[in-house]
Predicted model as a PDB file, atoms N, CA, C, CB and O in Angstrom, pLDDT in the B-factor column:
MODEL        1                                                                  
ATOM      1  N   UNK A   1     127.149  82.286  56.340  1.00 60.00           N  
ATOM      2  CA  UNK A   1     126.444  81.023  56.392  1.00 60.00           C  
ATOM      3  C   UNK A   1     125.276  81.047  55.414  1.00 60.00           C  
ATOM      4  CB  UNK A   1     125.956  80.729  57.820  1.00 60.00           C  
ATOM      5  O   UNK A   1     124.137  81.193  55.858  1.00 60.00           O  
ATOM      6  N   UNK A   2     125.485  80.918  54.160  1.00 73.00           N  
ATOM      7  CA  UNK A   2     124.545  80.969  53.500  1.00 73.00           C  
ATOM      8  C   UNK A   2     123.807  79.926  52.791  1.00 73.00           C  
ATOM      9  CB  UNK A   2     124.831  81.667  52.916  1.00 73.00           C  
ATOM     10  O   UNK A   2     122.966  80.072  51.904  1.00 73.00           O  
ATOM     11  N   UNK A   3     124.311  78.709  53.388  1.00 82.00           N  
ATOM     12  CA  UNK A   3     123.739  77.472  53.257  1.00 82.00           C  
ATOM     13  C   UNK A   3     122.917  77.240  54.469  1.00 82.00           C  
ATOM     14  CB  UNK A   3     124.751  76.428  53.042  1.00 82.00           C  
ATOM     15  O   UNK A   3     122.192  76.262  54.286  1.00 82.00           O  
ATOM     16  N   UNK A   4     122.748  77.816  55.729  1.00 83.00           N  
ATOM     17  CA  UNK A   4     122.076  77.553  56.914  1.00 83.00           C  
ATOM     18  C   UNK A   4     120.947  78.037  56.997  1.00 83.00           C  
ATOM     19  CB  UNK A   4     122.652  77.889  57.904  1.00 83.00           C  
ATOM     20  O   UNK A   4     120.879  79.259  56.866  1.00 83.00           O  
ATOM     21  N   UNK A   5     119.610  77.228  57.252  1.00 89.00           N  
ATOM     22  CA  UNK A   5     118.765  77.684  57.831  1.00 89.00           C  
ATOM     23  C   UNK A   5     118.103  76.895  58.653  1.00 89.00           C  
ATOM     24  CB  UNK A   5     118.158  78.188  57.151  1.00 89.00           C  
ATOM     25  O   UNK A   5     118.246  75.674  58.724  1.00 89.00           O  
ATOM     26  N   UNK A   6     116.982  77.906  59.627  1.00 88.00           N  
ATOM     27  CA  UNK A   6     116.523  77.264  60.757  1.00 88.00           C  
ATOM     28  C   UNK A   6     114.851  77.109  60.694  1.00 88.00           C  
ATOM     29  CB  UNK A   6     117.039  78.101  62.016  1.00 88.00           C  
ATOM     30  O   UNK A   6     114.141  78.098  60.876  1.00 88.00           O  
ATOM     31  N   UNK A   7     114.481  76.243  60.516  1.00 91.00           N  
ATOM     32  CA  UNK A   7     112.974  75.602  60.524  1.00 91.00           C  
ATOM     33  C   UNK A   7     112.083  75.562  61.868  1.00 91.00           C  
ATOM     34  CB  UNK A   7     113.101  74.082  60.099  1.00 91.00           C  
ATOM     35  O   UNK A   7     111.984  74.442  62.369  1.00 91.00           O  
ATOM     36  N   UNK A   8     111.580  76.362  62.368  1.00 89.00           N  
ATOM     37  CA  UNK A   8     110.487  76.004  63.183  1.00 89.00           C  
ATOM     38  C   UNK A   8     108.934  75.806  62.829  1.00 89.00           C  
ATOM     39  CB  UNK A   8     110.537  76.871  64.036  1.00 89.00           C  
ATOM     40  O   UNK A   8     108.252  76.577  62.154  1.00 89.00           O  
ATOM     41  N   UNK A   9     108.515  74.592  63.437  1.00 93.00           N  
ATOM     42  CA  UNK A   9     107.789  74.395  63.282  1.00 93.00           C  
ATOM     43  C   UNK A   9     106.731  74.105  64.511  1.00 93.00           C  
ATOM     44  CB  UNK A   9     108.116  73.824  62.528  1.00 93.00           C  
ATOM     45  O   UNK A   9     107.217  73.712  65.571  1.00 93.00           O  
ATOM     46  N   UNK A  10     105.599  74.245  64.434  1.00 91.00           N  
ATOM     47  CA  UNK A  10     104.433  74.544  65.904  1.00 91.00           C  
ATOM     48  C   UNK A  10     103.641  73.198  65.431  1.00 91.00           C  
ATOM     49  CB  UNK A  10     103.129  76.441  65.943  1.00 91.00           C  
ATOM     50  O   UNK A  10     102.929  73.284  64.431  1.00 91.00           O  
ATOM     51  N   UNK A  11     103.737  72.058  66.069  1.00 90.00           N  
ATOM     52  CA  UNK A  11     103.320  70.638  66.278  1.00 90.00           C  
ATOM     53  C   UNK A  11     101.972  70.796  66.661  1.00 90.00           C  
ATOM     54  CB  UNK A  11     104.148  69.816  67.345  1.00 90.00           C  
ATOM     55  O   UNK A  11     101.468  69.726  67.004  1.00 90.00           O  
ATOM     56  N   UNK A  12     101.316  71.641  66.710  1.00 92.00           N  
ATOM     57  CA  UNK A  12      99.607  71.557  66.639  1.00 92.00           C  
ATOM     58  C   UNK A  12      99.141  72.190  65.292  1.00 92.00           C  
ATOM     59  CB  UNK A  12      98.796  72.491  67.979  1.00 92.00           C  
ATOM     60  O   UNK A  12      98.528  71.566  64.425  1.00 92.00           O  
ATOM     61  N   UNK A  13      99.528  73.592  65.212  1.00 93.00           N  
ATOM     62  CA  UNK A  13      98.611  73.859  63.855  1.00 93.00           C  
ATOM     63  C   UNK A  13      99.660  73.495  62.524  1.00 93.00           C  
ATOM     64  CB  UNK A  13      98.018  75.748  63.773  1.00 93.00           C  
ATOM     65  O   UNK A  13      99.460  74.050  61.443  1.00 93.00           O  
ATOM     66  N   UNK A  14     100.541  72.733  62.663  1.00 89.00           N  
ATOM     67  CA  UNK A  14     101.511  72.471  61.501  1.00 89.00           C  
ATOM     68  C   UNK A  14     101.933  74.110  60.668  1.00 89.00           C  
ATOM     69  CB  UNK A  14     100.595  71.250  60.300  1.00 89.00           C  
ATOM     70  O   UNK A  14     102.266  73.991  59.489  1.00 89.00           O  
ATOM     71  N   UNK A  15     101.924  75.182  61.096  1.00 94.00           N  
ATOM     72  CA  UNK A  15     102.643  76.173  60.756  1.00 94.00           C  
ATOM     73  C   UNK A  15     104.219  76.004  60.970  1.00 94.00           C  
ATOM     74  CB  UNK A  15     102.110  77.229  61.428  1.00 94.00           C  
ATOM     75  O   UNK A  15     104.740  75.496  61.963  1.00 94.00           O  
ATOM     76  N   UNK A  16     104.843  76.495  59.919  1.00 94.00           N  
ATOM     77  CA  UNK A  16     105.934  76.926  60.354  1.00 94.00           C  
ATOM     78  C   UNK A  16     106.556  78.243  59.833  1.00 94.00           C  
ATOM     79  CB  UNK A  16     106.682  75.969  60.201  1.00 94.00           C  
ATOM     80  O   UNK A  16     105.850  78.961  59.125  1.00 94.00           O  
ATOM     81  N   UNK A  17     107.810  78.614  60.123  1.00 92.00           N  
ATOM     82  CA  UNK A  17     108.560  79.696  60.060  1.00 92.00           C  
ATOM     83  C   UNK A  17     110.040  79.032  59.909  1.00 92.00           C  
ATOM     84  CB  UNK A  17     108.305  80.659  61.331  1.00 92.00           C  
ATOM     85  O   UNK A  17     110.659  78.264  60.646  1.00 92.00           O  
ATOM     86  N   UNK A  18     110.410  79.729  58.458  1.00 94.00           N  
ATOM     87  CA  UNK A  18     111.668  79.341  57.754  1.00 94.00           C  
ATOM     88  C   UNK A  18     112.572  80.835  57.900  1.00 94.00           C  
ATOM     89  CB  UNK A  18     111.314  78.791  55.975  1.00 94.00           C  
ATOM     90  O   UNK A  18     112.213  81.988  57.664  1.00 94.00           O  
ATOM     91  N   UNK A  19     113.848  80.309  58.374  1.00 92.00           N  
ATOM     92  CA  UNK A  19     114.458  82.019  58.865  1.00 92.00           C  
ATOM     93  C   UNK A  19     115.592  81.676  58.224  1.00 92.00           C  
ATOM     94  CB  UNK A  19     114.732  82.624  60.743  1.00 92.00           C  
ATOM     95  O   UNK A  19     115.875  80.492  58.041  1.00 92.00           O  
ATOM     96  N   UNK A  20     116.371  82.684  57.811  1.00 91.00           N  
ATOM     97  CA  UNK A  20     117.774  82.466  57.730  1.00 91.00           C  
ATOM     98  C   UNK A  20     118.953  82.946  58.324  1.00 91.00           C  
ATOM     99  CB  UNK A  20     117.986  82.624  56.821  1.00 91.00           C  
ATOM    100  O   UNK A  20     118.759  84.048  58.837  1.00 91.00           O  
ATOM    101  N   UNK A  21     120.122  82.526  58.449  1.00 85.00           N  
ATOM    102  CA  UNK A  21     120.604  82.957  59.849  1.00 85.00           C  
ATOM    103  C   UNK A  21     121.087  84.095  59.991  1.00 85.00           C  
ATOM    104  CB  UNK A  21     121.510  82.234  60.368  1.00 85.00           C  
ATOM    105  O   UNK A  21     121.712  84.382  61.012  1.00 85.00           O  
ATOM    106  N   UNK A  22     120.900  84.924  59.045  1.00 88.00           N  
ATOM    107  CA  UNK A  22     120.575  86.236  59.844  1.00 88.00           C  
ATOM    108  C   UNK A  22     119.270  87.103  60.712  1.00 88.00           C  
ATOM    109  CB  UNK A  22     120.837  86.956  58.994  1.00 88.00           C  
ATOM    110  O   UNK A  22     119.346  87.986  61.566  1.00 88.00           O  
ATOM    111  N   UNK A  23     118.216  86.504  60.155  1.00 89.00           N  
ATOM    112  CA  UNK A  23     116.768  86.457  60.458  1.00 89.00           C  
ATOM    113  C   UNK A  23     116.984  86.453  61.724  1.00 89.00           C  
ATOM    114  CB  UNK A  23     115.863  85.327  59.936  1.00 89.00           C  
ATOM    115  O   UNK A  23     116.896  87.423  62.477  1.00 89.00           O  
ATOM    116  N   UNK A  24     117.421  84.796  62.137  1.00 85.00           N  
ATOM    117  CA  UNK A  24     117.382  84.257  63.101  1.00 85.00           C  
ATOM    118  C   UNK A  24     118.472  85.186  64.052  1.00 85.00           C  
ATOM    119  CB  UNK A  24     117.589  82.816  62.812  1.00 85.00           C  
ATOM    120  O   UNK A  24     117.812  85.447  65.058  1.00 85.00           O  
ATOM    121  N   UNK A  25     119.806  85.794  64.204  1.00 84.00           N  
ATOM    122  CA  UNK A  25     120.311  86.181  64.615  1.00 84.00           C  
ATOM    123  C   UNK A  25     119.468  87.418  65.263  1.00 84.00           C  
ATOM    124  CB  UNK A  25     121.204  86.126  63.943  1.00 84.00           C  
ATOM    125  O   UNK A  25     119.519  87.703  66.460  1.00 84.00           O  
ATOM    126  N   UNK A  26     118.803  88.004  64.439  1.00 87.00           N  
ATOM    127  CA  UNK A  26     118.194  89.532  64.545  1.00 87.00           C  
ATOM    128  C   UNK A  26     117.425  89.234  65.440  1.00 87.00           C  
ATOM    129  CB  UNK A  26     117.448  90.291  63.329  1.00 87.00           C  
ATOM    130  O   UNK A  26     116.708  90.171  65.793  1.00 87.00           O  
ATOM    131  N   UNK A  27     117.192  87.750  66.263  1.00 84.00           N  
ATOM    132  CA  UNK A  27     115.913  87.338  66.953  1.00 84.00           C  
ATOM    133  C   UNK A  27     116.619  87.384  68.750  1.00 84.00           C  
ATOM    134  CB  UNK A  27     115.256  85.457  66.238  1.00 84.00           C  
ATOM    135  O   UNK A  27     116.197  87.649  69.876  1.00 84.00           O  
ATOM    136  N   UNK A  28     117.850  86.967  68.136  1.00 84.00           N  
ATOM    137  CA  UNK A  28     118.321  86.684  69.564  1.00 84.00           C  
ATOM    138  C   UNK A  28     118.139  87.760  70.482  1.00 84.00           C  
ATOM    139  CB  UNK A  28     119.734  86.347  69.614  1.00 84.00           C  
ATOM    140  O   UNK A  28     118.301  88.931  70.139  1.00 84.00           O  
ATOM    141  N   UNK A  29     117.726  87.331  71.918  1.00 81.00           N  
ATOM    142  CA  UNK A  29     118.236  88.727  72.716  1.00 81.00           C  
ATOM    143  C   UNK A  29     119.181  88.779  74.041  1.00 81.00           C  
ATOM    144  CB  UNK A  29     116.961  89.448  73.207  1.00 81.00           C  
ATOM    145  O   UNK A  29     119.517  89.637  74.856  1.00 81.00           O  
ATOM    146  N   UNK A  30     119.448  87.291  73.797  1.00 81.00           N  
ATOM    147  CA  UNK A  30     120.433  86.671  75.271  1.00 81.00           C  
ATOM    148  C   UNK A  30     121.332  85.727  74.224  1.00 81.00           C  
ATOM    149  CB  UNK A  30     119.317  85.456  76.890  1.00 81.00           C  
ATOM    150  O   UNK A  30     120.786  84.957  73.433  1.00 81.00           O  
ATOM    151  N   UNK A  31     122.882  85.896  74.329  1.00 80.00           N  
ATOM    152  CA  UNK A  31     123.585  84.374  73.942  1.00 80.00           C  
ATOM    153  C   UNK A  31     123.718  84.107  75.219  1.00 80.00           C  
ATOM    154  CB  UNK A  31     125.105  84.207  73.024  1.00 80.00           C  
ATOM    155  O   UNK A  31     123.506  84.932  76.108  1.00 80.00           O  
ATOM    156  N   UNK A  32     124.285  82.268  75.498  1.00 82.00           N  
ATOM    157  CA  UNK A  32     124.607  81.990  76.460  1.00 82.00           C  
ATOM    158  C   UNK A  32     125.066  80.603  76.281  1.00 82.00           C  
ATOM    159  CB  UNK A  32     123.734  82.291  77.289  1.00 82.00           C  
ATOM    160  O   UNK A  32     124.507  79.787  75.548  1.00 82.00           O  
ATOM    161  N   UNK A  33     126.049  80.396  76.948  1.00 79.00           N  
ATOM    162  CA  UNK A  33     127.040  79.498  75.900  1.00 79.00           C  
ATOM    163  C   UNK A  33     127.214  78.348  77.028  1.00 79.00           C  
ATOM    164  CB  UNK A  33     128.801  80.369  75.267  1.00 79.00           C  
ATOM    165  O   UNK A  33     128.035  78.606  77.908  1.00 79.00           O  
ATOM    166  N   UNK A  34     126.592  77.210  77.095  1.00 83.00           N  
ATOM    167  CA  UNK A  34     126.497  75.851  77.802  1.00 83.00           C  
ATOM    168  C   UNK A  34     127.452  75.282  77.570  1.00 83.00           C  
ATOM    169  CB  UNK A  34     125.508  75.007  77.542  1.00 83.00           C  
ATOM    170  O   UNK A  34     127.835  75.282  76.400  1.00 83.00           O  
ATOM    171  N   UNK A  35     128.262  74.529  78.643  1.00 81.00           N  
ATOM    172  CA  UNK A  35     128.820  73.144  78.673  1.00 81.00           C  
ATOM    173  C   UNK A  35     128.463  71.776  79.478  1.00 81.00           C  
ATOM    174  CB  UNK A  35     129.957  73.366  78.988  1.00 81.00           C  
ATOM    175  O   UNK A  35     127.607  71.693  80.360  1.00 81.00           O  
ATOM    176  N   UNK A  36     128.975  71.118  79.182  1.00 86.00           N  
ATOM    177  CA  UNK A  36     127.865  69.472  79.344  1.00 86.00           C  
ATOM    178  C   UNK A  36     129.789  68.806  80.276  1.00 86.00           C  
ATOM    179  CB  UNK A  36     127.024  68.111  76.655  1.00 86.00           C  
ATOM    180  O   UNK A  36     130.824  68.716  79.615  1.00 86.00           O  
ATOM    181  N   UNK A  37     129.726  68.562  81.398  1.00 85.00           N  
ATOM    182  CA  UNK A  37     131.022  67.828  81.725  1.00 85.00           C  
ATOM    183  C   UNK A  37     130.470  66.373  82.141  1.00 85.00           C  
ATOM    184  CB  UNK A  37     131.956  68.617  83.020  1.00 85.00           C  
ATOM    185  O   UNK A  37     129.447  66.399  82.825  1.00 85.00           O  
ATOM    186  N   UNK A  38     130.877  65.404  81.900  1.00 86.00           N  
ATOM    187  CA  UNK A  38     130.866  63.974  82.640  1.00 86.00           C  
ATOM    188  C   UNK A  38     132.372  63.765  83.054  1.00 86.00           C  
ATOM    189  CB  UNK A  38     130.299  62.623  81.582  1.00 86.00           C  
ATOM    190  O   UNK A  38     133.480  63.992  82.568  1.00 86.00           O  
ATOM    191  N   UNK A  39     131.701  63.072  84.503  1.00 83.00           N  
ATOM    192  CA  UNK A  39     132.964  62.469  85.045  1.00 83.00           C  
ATOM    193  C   UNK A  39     133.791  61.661  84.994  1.00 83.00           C  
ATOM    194  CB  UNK A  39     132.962  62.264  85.684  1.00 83.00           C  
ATOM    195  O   UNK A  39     133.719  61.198  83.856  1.00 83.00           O  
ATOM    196  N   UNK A  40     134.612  61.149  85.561  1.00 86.00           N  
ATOM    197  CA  UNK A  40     134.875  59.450  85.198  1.00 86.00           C  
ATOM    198  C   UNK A  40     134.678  58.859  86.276  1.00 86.00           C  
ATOM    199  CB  UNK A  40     136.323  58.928  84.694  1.00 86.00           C  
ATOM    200  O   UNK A  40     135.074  59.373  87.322  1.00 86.00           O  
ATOM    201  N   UNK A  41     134.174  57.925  86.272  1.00 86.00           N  
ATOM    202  CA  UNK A  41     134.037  56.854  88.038  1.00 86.00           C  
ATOM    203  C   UNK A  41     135.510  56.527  88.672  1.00 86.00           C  
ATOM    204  CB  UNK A  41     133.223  54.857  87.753  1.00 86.00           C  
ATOM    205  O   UNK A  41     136.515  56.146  88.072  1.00 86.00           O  
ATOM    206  N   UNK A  42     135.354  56.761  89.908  1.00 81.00           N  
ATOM    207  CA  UNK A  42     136.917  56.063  89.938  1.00 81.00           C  
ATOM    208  C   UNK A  42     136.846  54.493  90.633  1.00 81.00           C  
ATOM    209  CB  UNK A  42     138.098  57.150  91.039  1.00 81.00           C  
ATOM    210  O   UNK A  42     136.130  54.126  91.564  1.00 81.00           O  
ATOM    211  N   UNK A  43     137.851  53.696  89.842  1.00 73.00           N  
ATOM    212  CA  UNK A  43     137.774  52.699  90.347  1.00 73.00           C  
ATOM    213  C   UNK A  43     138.386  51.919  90.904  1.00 73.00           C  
ATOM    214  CB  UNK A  43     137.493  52.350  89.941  1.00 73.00           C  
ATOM    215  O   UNK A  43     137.849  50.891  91.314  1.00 73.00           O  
TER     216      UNK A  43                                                      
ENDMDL                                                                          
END                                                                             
């Protein structure tokens, strides 16, 4: 992924931190992999 990177930025002192995704990988220390379900109403 060498077009990807990840921008954080801290909304009070306008600092930020530019990582790239390996940076960012080296950061992780938990994955954890979400899903989102909606139902359907029945009618």
């Amino acid at each position: 992924m060498k077009n990807y990177k990840l921008c954080i930025v801290h909304t009070l002192t306008k600092d930020y931190i530019l990582l790239t995704f390996n940076e960012y990988e080296s950061l992780i220390h938990n994955k954890r992999i979400q899903y989102q379900v909606n139902f359907k109403s029945k009618k």
